[in-house]
N, C-alpha and C positions, 0 to 999 in steps of 0.2 A: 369367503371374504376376498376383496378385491387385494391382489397382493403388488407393494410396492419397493422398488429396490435402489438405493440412494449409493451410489459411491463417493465416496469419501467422508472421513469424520471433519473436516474443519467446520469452521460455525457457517457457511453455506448448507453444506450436508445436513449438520445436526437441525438448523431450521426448516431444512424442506422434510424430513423426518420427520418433528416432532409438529406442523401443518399436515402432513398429509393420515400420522396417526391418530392427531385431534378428530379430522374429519372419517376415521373407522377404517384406514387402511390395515392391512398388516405389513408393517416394516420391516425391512432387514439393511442394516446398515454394511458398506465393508469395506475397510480401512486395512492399505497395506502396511501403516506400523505397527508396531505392538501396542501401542498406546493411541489415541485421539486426540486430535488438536493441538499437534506440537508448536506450530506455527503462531496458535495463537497463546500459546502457554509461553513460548519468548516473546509474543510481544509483552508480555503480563509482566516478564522481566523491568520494564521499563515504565510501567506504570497502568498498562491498558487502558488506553484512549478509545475509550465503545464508541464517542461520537461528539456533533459539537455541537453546543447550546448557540444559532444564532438564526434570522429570519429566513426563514424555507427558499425566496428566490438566492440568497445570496450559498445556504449551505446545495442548492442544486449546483449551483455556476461553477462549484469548484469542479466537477465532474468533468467541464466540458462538454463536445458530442461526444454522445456514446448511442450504445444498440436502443430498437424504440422500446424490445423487452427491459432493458436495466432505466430505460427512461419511466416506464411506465412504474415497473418495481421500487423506484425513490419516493414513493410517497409515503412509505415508510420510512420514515427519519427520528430523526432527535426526539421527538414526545411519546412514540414507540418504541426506541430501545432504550429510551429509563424504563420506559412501563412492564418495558420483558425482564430486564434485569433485576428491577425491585420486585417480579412477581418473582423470581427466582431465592427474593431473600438478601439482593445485595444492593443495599446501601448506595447511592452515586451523590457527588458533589461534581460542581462545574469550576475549576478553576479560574483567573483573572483574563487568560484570552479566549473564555469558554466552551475550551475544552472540557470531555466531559471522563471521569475517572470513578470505579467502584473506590468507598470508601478503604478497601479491606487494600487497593493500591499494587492487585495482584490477580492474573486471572484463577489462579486455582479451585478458590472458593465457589466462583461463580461457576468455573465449569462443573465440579463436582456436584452441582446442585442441579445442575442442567442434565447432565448421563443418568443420575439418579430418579428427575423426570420423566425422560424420556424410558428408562425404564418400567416405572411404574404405566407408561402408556403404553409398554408392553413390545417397546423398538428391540430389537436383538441389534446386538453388535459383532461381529465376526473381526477378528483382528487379523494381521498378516496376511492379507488376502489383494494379492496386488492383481488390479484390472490388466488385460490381455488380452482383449479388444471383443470380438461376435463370433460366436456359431451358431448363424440365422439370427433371428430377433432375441436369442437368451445373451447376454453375458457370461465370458470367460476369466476365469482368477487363477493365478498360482496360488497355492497355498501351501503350508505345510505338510499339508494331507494329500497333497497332490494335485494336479489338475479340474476343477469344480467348473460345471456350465451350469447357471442358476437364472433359470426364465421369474418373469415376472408381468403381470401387466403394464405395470408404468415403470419406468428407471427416470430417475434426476443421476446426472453425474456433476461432481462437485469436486474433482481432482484436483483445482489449484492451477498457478503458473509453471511456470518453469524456473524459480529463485528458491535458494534455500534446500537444495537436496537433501542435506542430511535428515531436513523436517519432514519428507517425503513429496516434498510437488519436484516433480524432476520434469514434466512435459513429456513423457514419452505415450501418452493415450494420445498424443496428435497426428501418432501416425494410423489410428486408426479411427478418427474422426471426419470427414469431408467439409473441408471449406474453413481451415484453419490460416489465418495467415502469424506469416513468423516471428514468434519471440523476439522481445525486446526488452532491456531494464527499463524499469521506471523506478523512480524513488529513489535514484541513485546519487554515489558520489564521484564527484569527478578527477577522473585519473591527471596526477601532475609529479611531471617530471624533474625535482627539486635539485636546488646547487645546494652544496656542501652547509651553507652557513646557516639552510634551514633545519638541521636536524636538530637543533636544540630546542626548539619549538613546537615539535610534533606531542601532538596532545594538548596543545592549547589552542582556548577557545575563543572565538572571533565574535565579541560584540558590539553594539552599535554600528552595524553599517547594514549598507543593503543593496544583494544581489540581484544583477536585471540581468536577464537574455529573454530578446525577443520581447512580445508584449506581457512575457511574469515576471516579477519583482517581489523579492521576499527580503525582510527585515529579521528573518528567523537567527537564533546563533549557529554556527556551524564549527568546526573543529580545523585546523592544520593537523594531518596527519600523516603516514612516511607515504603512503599510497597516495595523498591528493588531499581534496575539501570534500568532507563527511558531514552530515548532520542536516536536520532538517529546513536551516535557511538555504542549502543546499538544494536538496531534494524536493521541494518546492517549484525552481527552474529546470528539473533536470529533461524533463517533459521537449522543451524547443532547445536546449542543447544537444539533446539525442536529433532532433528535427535540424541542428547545423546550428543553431544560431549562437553569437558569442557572450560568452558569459561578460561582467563587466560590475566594476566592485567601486562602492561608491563608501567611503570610508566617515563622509561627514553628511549624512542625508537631508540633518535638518538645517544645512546652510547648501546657502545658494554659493552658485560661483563667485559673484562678488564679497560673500560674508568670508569665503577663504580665504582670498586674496589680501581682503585688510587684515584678517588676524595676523595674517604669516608677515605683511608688511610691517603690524607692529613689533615684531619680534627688534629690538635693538642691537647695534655693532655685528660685529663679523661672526654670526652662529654659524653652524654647518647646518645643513638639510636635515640632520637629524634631530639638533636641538632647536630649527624653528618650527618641525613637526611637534615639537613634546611644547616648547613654549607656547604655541598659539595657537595650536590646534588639538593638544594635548594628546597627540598619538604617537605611541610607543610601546616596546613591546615586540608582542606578534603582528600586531596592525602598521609599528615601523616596518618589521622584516619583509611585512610584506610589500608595501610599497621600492624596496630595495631591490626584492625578485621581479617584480613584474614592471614598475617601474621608471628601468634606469632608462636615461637620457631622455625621460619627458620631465616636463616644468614641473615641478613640484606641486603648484596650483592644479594640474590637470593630471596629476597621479592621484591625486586627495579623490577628485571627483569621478573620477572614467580611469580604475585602473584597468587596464585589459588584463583578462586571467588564461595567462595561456596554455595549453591543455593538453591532453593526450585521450579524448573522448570521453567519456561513460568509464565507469569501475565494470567488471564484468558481469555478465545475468546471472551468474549464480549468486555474486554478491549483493543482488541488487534487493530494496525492501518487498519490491512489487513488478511483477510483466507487465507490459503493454504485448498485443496479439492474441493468439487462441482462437478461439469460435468467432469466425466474422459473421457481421451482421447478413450478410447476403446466403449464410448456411442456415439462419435464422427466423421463424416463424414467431413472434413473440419470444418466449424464450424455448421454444421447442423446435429440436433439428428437424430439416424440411424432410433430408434424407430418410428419416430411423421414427418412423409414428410412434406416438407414446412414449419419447425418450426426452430430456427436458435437462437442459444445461445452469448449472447456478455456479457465483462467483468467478475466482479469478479467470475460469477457462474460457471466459464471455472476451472478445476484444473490447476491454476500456479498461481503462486507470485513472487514479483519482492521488491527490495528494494525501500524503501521512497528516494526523491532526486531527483522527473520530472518523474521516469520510470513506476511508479502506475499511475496516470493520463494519461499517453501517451498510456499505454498499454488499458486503458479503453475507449480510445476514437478511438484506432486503430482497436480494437476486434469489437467495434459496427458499424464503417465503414466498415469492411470487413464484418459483417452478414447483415447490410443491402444491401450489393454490393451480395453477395451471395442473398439474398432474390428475391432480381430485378431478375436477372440470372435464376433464379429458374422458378419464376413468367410470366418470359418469354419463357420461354421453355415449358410451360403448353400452 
């Protein structure tokens, strides 16, 4: 049999595995945690968003450019990961901004059903087995058992970014990669360096307004927290914040400048800024505090609309949801390295990043179905 070797268990990995044993590979999986899919077992924590119920050019756009392999790999979307999930036995509902969620509102179930699959196709799984680059065309692992070089005719590597260490993507297979370019957050929140008066605020969440930098604008909530602004109307801009541009907080979106100015004029007699914000515009709260931090000495009018959010960059890549970098396009043949024949890269180690809200998960499970569809392909033309 033609034998195939996938590094890493995340749901890239497990997809390009359980493609490549559908089409009569033999598999070997090998995951340096002790367990598989930790990364996506926390997101499961929070609901697991597999993807998002809405028209195909609008869910590609969130993407942006990316490599023409992950271009070509999205056409696996949203009518494909219900149809994988429900074959798996789970349940999906789409929420009111159709988003898309297993019923059960927790990855466990789905993953336990999926390793139990892919079992029965007869994938072996090796655990603690951390990649450690080439000797010749076989693959190198530490393992428990000591030092293992394990050849194979095709390899998918599916190692992840460089966020979330303790989950196991740490980025260190990039030093033995060619043509990586470097790590960056994506998905992040932005670091802010607070006065005294906002610590009683921290942990509360900011809604109705909408954050712009550069040409993304998200209406999403996000959180005040002691570190900065967390959460996904966040992480939605963080993309051209990292690229320099200024973030910028619009507190009343669905009034124009003129519709601010009469409210706050009708406020009568001698208020303070704070009670013709709560009178006539009804902000107060976290949404006053904030106007006070960022703020002071502009019109009141023009802090409502264009508050400048001033910053201290990015939260750091280890805390970030998702990398921007990795495998650039130009080390890229579709999704197989130009350098290393028969070796075939899926998810986050590809350079592209997409926003949180189904299009991280989709794009992870479409990258590793298309490297293992390319591996087959490969494998069979040898």
């Amino acid at each position: 049999m033609t034998t195939a070797l996938v590094v890493g268990a995340g749901p890239a990995g497990l997809m390009a595995a359980e493609t490549m044993a559908r089409a009569g590979l033999s598999v070997t999986v090998a995951e340096r945690m002790p367990s598989p899919a930790r990364k996506f077992l926390m997101a499961g924590k929070s609901g697991l968003n597999l993807t998002k119920a809405e028209p195909a050019p609008a869910f590609r756009a969130a993407f942006g450019e990316v490599p023409v392999g992950v271009e070509d790999a999205l056409s696996f979307g949203h009518d494909e990961v219900v149809a994988w999930a429900e074959g798996l036995g789970q349940e999906v509902f789409a929420g009111t901004t159709g988003r898309v969620f297993p019923r059960a509102m927790k990855a466990s179930p789905l993953l336990r059903a999926w390793l139990v699959r892919l079992e029965g196709l007869g994938v072996v799984l090796r655990r603690r087995w951390r990649w450690a680059g080439w000797d010749g065309d076989a693959s190198v692992f530490d393992t428990p058992e000591g030092r293992v070089v394990q050849a194979a005719d095709v390899t998918v590597l599916a190692m992840g970014g460089a966020s979330w260490r303790r989950l196991g993507s740490d980025g260190a297979w990039a030093a033995h990669v060619d043509g990586c370019v470097p790590f960056a957050p994506a998905n992040a929140g932005i670091a802010v360096v607070w006065s005294a008066h906002m610590a009683r605020w921290f942990g509360a969440p900011v809604k109705g307004a909408m954050l712009t930098a550069g040409s993304l604008a998200s209406r999403g909530e996000f959180v005040v927290s002691a570190r900065g602004l967390e959460g996904g109307g966040v992480y939605a801009v963080s993309r051209a914040v990292r690229g320099g541009a200024a973030p910028v907080l619009d507190l009343c979106p669905d009034l124009d400048a003129a519709g601010v100015a009469a409210r706050l004029a009708a406020v009568r007699g001698k208020a303070s800024g704070s009670e013709r914000l709560r009178k006539g515009l009804r902000i107060e709260g976290v949404r006053a505090a904030l106007v006070n931090e960022f703020g002071r000495g502009m019109p009141v009018e023009a802090a409502v609309k264009a508050l400048p959010v001033r910053h201290d960059g990015l939260r750091p890549l280890d805390e970030a949801i998702s990398t921007a970098g990795g495998v650039g396009a130009g080390a890229l043949d579709g999704l197989a390295l130009r350098a290393r024949p028969g070796v075939f890269v899926a998810g986050e180690m590809i350079d592209w990043e997409a926003p949180t809200g189904g299009y991280l998960i989709t794009g992870a499970l479409a990258t590793g179905r298309a490297a293992g569809r390319a591996a087959v392909a490969w494998a069979g033309s040898r």
